[in-house]
N, C-alpha and C positions, 0 to 999 in steps of 0.2 A: 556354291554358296548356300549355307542355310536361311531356308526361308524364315524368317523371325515371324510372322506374320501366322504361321502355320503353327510353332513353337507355343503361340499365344493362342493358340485353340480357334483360330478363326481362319478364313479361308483367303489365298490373296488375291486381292484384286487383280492383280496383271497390269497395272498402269504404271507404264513406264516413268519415270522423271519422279515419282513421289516422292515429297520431303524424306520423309523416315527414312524409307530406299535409300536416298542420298546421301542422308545421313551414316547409316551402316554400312555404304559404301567406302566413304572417306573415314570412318571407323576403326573399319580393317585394312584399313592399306591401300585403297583403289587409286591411280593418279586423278590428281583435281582435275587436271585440264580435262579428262576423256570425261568423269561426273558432270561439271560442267556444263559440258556439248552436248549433255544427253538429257539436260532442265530446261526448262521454256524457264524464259527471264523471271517471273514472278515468283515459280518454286526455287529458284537458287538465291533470290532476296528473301525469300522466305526462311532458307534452309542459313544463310550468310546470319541472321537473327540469331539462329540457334546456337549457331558457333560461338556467339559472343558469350552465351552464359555461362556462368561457372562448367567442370566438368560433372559436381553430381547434379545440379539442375540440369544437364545437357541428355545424363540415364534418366529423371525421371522423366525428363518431356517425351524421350525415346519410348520408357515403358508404357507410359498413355499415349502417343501416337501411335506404336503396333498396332494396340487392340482396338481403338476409338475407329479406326477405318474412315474418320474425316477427311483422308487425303484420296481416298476412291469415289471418283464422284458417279453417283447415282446409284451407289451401293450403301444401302442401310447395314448399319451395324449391329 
């Protein structure tokens, strides 16, 4: 899988379950169930949010969540 993360000139975190992550997960094709199982309850209500928005608000949230790195916690961006 390509790292988006890297793509956007930044380094990635490595934390597993992040929104974005899950997001381009279920983007390209991953099953929901396994995405899912792999969210702590908070990031999949978080990531369930996302889903609702249209799908160009759904790219731009994706293209400011790559690079913002809010979803790596204790890693400044």
């Amino acid at each position: 899988m390509i790292d988006t993360t890297a793509l956007a000139g930044r380094a990635h975190c490595r934390r597993a379950g992040a929104v974005p992550t899950g997001w381009a997960a279920l983007a390209i094709g991953m099953n929901e169930k396994t995405v899912r199982q792999s969210m702590p309850d908070g990031e999949w209500t978080a990531l369930q949010e996302v889903h609702r928005l249209s799908a160009k608000q759904q790219l731009d949230w994706f293209g400011k969540a790559a690079v913002s790195r809010e979803s790596c916690s204790g890693v400044a961006s």
